[in-house]
C-alpha positions in Angstrom: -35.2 82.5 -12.3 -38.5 83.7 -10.3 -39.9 80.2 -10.4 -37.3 79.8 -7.2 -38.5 82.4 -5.0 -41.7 80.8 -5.2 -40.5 77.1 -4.9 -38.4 78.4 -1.8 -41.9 79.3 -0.4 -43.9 76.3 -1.2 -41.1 74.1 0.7 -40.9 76.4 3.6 -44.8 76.2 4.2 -44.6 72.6 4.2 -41.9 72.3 6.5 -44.0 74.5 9.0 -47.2 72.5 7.9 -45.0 69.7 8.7 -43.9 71.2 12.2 -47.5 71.8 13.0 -49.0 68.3 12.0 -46.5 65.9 13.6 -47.2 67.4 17.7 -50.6 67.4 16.7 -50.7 63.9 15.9 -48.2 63.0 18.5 -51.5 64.4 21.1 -54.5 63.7 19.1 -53.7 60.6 17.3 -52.5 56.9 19.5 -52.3 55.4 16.1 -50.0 57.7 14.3 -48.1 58.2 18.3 -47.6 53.9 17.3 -46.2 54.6 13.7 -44.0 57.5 15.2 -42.8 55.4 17.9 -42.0 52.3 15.9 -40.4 54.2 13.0 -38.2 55.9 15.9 -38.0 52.6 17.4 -36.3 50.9 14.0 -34.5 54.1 12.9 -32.6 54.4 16.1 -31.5 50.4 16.2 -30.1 51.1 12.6 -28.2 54.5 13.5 -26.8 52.8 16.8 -25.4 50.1 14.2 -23.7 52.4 12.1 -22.0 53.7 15.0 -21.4 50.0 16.2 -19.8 48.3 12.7 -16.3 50.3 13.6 -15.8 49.4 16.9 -16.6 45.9 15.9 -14.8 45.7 12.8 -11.6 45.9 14.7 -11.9 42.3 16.1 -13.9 41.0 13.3 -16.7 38.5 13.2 -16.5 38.1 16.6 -18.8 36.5 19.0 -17.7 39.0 22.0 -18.6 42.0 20.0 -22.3 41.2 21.4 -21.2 42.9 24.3 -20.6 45.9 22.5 -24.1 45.8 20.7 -25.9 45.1 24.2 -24.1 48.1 25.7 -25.8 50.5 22.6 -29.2 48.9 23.2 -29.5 48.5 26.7 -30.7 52.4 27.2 -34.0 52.4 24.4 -35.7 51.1 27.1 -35.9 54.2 28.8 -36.9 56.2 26.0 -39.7 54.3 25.7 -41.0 53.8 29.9 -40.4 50.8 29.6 -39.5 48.8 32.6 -38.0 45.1 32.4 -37.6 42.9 35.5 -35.6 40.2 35.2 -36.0 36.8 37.7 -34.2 33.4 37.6 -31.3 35.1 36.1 -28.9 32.1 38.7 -30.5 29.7 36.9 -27.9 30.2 33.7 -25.4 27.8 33.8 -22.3 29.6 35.0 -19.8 27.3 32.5 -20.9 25.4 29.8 -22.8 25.8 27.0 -26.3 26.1 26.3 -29.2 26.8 24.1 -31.3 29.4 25.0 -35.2 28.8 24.2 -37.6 32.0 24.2 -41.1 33.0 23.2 -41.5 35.8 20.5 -44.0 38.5 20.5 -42.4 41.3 18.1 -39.0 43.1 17.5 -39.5 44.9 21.2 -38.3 41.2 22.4 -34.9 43.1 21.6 -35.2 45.1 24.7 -36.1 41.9 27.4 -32.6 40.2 25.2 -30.4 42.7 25.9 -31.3 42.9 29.6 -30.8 39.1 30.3 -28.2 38.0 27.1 -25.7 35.8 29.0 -21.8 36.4 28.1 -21.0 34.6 24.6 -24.6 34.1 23.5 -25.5 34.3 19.7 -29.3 34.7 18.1 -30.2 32.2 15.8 -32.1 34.5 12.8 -33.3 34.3 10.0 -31.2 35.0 6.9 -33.4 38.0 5.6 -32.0 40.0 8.7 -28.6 39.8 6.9 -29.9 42.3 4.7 -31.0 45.0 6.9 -28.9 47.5 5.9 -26.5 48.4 9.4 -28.5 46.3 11.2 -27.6 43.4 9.2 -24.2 44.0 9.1 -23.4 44.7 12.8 -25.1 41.5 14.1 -22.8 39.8 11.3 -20.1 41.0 12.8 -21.5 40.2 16.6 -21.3 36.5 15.1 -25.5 36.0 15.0 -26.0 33.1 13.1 -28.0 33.3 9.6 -30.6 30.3 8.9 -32.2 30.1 5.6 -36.0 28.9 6.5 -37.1 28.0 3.0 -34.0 25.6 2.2 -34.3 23.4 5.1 -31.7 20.8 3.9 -29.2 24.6 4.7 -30.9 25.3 7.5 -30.2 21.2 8.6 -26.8 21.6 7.8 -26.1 25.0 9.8 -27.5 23.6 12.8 -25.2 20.1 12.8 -22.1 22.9 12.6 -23.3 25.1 15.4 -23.6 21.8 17.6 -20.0 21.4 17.3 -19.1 25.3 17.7 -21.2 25.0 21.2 -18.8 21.8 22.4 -15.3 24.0 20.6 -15.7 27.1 21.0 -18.2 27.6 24.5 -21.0 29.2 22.8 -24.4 29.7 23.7 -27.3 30.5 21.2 -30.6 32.0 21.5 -33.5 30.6 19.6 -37.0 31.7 19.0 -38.6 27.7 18.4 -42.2 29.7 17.5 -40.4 30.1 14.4 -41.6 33.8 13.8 -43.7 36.4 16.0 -46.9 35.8 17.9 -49.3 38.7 18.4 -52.1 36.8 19.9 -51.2 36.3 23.4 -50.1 33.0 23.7 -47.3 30.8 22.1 -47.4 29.5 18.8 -46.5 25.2 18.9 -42.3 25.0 19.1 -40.4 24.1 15.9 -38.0 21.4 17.0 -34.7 22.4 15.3 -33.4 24.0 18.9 -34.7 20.5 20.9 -32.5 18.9 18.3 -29.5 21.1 18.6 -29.6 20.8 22.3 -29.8 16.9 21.9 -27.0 16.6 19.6 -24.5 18.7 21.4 -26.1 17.3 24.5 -25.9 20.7 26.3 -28.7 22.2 28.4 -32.0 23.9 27.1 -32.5 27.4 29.0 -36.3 28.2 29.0 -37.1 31.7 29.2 -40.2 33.3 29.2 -41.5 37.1 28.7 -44.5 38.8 29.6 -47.3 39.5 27.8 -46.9 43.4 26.2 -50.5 43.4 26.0 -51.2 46.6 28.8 -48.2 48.5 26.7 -47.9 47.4 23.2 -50.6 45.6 20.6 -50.3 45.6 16.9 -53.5 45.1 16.2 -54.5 47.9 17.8 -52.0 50.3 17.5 -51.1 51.0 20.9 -47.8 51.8 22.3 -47.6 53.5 25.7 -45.1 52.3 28.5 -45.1 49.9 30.7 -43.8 46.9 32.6 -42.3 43.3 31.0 -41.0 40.6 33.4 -38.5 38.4 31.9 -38.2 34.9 33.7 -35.4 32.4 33.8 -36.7 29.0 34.4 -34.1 26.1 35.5 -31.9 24.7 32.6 -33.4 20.9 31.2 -30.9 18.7 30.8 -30.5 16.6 27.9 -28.1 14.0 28.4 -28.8 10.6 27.2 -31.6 11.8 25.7 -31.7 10.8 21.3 -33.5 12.4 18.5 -36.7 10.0 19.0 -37.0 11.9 22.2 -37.1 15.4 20.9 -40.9 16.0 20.0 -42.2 15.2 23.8 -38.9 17.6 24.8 -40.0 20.5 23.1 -43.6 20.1 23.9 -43.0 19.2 27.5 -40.6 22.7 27.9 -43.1 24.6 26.0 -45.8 23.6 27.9 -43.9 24.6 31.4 -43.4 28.1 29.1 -47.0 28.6 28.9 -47.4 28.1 31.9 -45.4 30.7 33.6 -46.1 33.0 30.8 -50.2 32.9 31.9 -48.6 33.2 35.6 -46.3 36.5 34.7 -49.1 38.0 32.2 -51.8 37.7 34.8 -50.6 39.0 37.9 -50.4 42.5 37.3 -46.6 42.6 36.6 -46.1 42.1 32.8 -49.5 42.4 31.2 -53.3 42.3 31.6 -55.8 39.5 31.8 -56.7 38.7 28.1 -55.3 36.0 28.0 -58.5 34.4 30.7 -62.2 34.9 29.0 -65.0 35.0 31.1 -65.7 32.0 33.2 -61.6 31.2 33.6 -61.6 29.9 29.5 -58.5 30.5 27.9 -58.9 31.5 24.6 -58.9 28.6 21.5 -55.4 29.3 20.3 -54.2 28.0 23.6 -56.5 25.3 23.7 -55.7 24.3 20.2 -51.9 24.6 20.4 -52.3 23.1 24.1 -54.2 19.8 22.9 -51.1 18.0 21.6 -48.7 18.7 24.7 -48.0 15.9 26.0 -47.6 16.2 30.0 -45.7 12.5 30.8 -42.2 12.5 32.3 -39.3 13.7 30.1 -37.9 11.2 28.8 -35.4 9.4 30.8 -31.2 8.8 29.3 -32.3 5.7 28.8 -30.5 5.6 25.5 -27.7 7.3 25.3 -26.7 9.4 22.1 -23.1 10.2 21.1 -21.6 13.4 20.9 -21.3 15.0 17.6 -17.9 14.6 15.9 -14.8 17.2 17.2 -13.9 18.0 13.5 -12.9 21.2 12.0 -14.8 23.9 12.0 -13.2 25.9 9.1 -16.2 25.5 6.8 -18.6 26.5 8.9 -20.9 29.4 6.9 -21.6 30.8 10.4 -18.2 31.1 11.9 -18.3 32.5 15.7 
């Protein structure tokens, strides 16, 4: 029985050691103000899910309960300082559907989203996301679609079924084509599964582009202060007429317009610094790597036209919306 007094103690000193440590950190220490700030960052999106999975549970997998998750997640901006400026937001199509095409820098792409995510617009993800505890379970229920990277004959499969839930059910998706998140300042070359989405439901691609978040946020060198992101809307690219064989110079023609106005919007003071330029005006060699292969010719013209995919029913669809 005296072994508690004394254990009492020993916790209570660490909870002040505790109380004492973490503002000194907080001031002292911009890499442990980054961990702080991301695990605060991650914490929050999984406590604002918890609180989200009743309300949506009441309409069920549902693609309109995105709304309800965009209203919880539109504020973490301001915790954070950081402003996001949105341009070209007429250029969504105001009533069809569309796929949505953006570059991906890291999970604070979240916060440019939810400031520009256009009514009945789904996420493509990956499946792994399923299993984020709240997280994974609210955007379930928001109707996010799941895609299983390593199994690509899945992943194949999904894709021909959300074609024919864009045409049935007036859905728009959101895709990352990088495939996963690029810390270096420029964009990754496009995977091709969005280009061929777009081309088989032969709906409109929506390019848009965020800023760098190099003046606010860098991985690499644990740095996360506030700041300023532009998010910018470019004009839809239509893809009528256009086949399969046409899909490689679609994606690398809209990617390459994407670098472009990403250099633009990370260079001029408004959404990031100047690292992406190296003394002398060189870019740096990922960009001139990745940039080698884009071809800058004409899109293709609807020269040969492909035929919309089959109106059949969608009540095997793993992805319902």
């Amino acid at each position: 029985m005296e072994l508690w007094p004394g254990l009492w103690t020993v916790l209570l000193l660490l909870f002040l050691l505790l109380l004492f440590l973490l503002p000194t950190l907080w001031f002292c220490s911009p890499s442990a103000k980054y961990f702080f700030k991301m695990a605060f960052y991650n914490g929050w999106i999984l406590f604002l899910a918890v609180l989200a999975i009743p309300v949506c549970a009441v309409r069920g997998r549902n693609v309109e309960n995105m709304k309800i998750l965009r209203l919880m997640l539109l504020h973490i901006k301001y915790l954070y300082g950081i402003r996001v400026e949105v341009r070209g937001a007429h250029h969504f199509p105001p009533s069809q559907p569309y796929v949505v095409v953006s570059n991906h820098q890291s999970s604070l792409d979240l916060l440019g989203m939810m400031e520009v995510l256009p009514g009945r617009c789904v996420p493509i993800a990956k499946r792994e996301l399923l299993w984020a505890g709240s997280a994974g379970l609210a955007c379930w229920l928001a109707g996010v679609i799941f895609i299983d990277r390593k199994r690509t004959g899945d992943a194949i499969s999904v894709m021909s079924e959300v074609a024919q839930t864009l045409l049935t059910q007036d859905v728009r998706v959101w895709v990352f084509p990088e495939g996963t998140r690029n810390h270096n300042g420029s964009m990754l070359p496009f995977k091709r599964g969005a280009f061929h989405l777009a081309v088989q439901a032969q709906v409109p691609i929506v390019p848009i582009v965020m800023s760098s978040y190099q003046d606010f946020y860098c991985k690499k060198e644990r740095r996360f202060t506030s700041g300023r992101c532009q998010v910018r809307v470019l004009p839809p690219v239509p893809t009528e007429g256009l086949t399969p064989d046409n899909v490689p110079e679609l994606a690398d023609r809209v990617r390459h317009s994407m670098l472009t106005v990403f250099r633009e919007i990370s260079t001029d003071g408004r959404g990031g610094g100047d690292y992406l330029q190296k003394p002398g005006g060189a870019v740096s060699s990922l960009e001139s790597t990745s940039e080698a292969n884009v071809d800058t010719a004409p899109l293709p013209g609807p020269s040969c036209p492909f035929p919309a995919p089959p109106m059949d029913s969608l009540a095997s669809v793993q992805s319902p919306l």
